[in-house]
C-alpha positions, 0 to 999 in steps of 0.5 A: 657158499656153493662148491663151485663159487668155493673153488672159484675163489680157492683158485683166486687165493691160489695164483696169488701164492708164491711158488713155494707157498703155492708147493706147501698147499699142495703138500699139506691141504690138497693131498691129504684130501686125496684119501678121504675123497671117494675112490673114482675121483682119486683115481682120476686126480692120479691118473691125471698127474701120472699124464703130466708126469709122462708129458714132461719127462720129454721136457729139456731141463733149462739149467740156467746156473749150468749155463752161466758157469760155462758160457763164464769159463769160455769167456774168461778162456777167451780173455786168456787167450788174448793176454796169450796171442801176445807172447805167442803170436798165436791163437784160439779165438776163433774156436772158443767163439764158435764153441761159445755160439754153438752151445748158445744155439743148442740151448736156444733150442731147447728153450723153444721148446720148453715154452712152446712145445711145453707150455711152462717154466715162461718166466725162467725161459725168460730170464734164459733169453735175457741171458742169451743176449748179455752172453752173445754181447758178452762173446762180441766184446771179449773178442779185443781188436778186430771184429771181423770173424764175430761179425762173419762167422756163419751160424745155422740155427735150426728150430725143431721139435722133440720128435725132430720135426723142423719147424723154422731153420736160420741161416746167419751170416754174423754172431750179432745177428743171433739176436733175431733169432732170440726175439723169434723165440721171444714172440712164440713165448708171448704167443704162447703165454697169451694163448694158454697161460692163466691169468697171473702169466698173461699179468707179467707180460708187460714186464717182461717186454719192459726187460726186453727193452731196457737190454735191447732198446725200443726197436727191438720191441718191433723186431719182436713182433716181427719175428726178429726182422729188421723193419724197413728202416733199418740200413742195407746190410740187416736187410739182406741177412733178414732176406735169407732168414725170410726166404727160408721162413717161406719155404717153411710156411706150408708147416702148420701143425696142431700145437694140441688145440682142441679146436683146432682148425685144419691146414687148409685154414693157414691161407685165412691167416695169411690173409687177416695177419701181416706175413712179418706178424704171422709164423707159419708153425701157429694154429688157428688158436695161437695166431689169434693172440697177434692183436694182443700182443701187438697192443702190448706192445704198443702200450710199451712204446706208448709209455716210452712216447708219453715221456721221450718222443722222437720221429723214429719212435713216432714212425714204429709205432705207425708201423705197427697200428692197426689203423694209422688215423685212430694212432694219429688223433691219440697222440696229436695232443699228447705231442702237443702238451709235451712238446715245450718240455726240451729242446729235443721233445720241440725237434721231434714235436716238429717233425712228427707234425711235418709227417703228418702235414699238421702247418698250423700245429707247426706254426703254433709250436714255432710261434710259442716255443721256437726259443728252444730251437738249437743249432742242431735241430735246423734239420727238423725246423728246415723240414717244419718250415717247408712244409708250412710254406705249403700252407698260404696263410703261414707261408709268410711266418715260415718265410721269415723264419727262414730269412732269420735263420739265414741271417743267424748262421751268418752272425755265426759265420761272421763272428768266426771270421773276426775270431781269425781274422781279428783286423778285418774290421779296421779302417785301413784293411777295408780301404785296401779290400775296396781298391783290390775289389776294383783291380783287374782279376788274375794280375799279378798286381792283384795277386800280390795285394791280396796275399799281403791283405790276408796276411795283415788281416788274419789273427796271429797264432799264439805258441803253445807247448804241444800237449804231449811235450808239455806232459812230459815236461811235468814228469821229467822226461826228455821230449818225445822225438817230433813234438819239440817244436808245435807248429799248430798252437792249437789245442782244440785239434787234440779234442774229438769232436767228431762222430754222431753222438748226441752228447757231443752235439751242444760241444761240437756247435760251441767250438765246431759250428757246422756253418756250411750245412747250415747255409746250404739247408736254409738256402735249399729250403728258400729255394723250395719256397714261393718267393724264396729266391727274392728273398736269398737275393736279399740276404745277399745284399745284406751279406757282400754288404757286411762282408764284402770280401765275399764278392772276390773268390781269390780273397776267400781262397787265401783266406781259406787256405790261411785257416784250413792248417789247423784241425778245429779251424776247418769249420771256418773254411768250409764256411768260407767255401760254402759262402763263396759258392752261395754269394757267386751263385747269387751274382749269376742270378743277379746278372742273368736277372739285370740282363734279362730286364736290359733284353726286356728294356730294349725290346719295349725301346724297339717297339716303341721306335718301331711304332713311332716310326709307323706313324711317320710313315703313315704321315708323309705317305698321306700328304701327296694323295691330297696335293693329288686329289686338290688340283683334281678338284679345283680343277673342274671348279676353275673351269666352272668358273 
């Protein structure tokens, strides 16, 4: 075998070692080789370990045990503190944060420079990262109470290398934004991992972004690649601190500096990188030779999220990865048939199904994803469907499935409606009450006559409440104790008022539409969505009719605000009066039409009947008017005959 085949495979068997196997070869193999070899090449092997001895003692040490061990007694200090604050009514918060932040920033540092400047110890500056996030959302929630000096302080973080030169400073305004500044550090480690490290290094790279995102969430992994940055969807706040941080990057940007390359390429070359790579993907501090690993780490990225797509897609998801292709067409065809596979999988894999294909303006892929699955729709994904829906009512050929769509949508949210009203108004099917409500339909509005029919209807009507012990007197009832001052008497008997059914979290959705519909905003997004669409408005008037048909105290909007004020006392019926007003405006919006629509065709009638007499007119007097010139023209003539004769 040749030598150099030899070491080709000596080096294979060599990086498949763990460290401390790879040390104990080194100990016992390779230098005691060292005195047999002849004396230039041992003197070369020395020289060459004496350099990167020399090279290294510069490197900062990361002590991540030493780091624990502090940053775990400022917290414990902290928790202290606050037990403290109590009993004193004074206390050292605010210092042992900013001391906590301080040492972070300070480490942050030298973990730059170690996997930059270094170019070693990645997997242990790794897990120093990973640590530096759980401390910071550690510091975060051991402040207790209020928040507000960990989301103000302010926090200069500067980026420098060993010989003090600045490579990239910050300007925070918020401990949580820290977390930008890591992922900045992140990029530079993948940077530079992809850029010198060997091949064992480069195969842990997907793990490490795998860690990244199971801390930190799937949007991190495009923050990553942006240096930290918010991407443009991120809310108002984080895109005025992202300015700052900006702003200072591109007072930065004129430093490009070797990194030890050998071939690396002068300054002038920057403004080239500035035009092949996106200023949110490029550092002004990288060589020619570290900027190029941009595209790699991008689709290291981009397998992640596909990953993550492949089993969970979403709309967001969806949009990052679009954010970050390199050619939107080629990202659009690959992932068309995957989101079609798995769209039938849930519920929540059809809504995002839904509205990646309205992104893309696919209608016919939106028409076959209603027409096979669109039993998996919930209340809570009208949004995407309405968004769906829209879009292929653009598409003439599905515009009459996507209209039926709508009329049964709008005719399901009704059969909710109608069946929370007779849920708390349990008489207003009966015989007698319906009678009532067609005589008061037919009394003359504002009377006093009227108004007094109407509160006594409601009031027969409307369900009875049943008394039910107030929970917090029933629990003391259990234990014991005297009744709490106040809870004696429960005016409400309503227990779901206690439960917390508000707020965005989407594991309350599927209980929050069981008990809390959200009626109006559903009608009010059909009823948009219909207008949007040709043909729309005949089709609302149609529904109308079928709705005052069924309920027609709709058509009266003092009856539905009686009713409205009957329920809106009681926390979890607030959903039906909303209901009840978002109804009344629909159906009161519907009449104006209806009577605009009858008064335009009575203008219409009565034009055509003006014309119509107009004309007949005409010819009347184009009749009589020819009637004398011949009683005229005849003695003329006879005359000359008479004559004749």
């Amino acid at each position: 075998m040749p030598s150099s085949a030899a070491s080709k495979r000596f080096l294979q068997v060599y990086a498949t070692l763990p460290p401390d196997a790879q040390q104990l070869l080194v100990q016992k193999q390779l230098a005691p080789l060292l005195d047999i070899v002849s004396k230039d090449r041992r003197n070369k092997a020395t020289t060459s370990a004496t350099q990167l001895q020399q090279r290294y003692a510069r490197m900062p040490l990361l002590n991540l045990k030493a780091k624990k061990a502090e940053i775990s007694a400022l917290l414990l200090e902290l928790a202290r503190d606050s037990k403290r604050a109590l009993i004193k009514e004074r206390s050292r918060r605010e210092q042992l944060i900013a001391e906590a932040l301080h040492s972070l920033t300070h480490w942050l540092n030298d973990i730059w420079k170690v996997v930059y400047e270094f170019r070693t110890n990645f997997r242990l500056a790794h897990t120093c990262l990973l640590f530096a996030c759980d401390a910071l959302d550690q510091i975060g929630n051991g402040c207790g109470g209020c928040k507000c000096f960990y989301a103000s302080i302010f926090v200069p973080i500067k980026i420098t290398r060993s010989t003090g030169k600045l490579v990239k400073s910050f300007m925070l305004n918020g401990a949580h934004n820290l977390e930008n500044v890591i992922l900045w550090i992140w990029r530079d480690l993948f940077i530079t991992i992809l850029a010198t490290g060997t091949r064992r290094q480069k195969s842990i790279v997907p793990d490490m972004l795998d860690d990244i995102r199971i801390l930190l969430g799937w949007r991190s992994l495009e923050q990553l690649l942006r240096g930290g940055s918010k991407s443009s969807s991120e809310d108002d706040e984080d895109d005025e601190n992202d300015e700052l941080v900006a702003r200072d990057s591109d007072h930065m940007h004129t430093i490009v500096d070797d990194d030890g390359d050998q071939n690396y390429i002068s300054d002038d070359w920057s403004t080239i990188c500035d035009e092949l790579y996106p200023t949110s993907f490029y550092a002004a501090h990288w060589s020619w030779r570290i900027a190029d690993q941009q595209p790699q780490l991008r689709d290291l990225v981009h397998a992640a999220l596909l990953d993550i797509f492949k089993v969970t897609p979403s709309g967001p998801l969806y949009t990052t990865m679009l954010a970050i292709a390199e050619d939107e067409d080629e990202l659009e065809e690959e992932l068309h048939p995957l989101v079609m596979s798995v769209a039938g999988h849930s519920s929540d894999n059809l809504a995002a199904a839904l509205r990646i294909m309205s992104l893309n303006n696919r209608s016919d892929s939106i028409d076959i994803l209603l027409r096979t699955y669109k039993h998996l729709m919930r209340p809570q994904d009208a949004a995407s469907m309405q968004f769906a829906v829209l879009i292929m009512s653009g598409d003439f050929i599905n515009r009459p499935h996507a209209t039926s769509i709508i009329e049964e949508e709008l005719l399901d949210v009704t059969k909710v409606f109608r069946a929370a009203i007779r849920a708390n108004f349990c008489n207003i099917d009966s015989e007698g009450n319906k009678t009532e409500l067609m005589q008061i339909l037919t009394l003359r509005r504002d009377s006093l006559n009227r108004r007094t029919r109407v509160a006594r209807w409601v009031k027969s009507v409307v369900t009875p409440q049943v008394e039910t012990p107030h929970p917090m007197a029933l629990a003391a009832l259990m234990i014991g104790l005297p009744l709490p001052p106040g809870v004696d008497n429960n005016d409400e008997g309503d227990i779901l008022g206690y439960f917390e059914l508000e707020g965005d979290e989407p594991e309350i959705e599927e209980l929050r539409e069981e008990f809390r519909p959200n009626i109006k905003g559903r009608l009010q997004g059909w009823v948009d969505t219909a207008v949007a669409v040709k043909g729309g408005p005949a089709l609302l008037m149609k529904v109308y009719a079928k709705i005052v048909g069924e309920m027609p105290f709709l058509k009266a909007n003092d009856i539905v605000e009686e009713m409205s004020t009957r329920v809106a006392d009681r926390p979890s019926k607030l959903f039906v009066a909303d209901g009840l007003d978002g109804y009344r405006d629909f159906c009161e919006k519907q009449a104006m039409n209806l009577a605009a629509a009858r008064r335009k065709a009575n203008r219409a009638a009565g034009a055509a009947g003006s014309t119509a007499r107009a004309g007949a007119s005409g010819s009347r007097s184009s009749g009589s008017g020819a009637t004398p010139s011949v009683s005229h023209t005849t003695p003329s003539t006879s005359g000359p005959i008479e004559n004749v004769g």
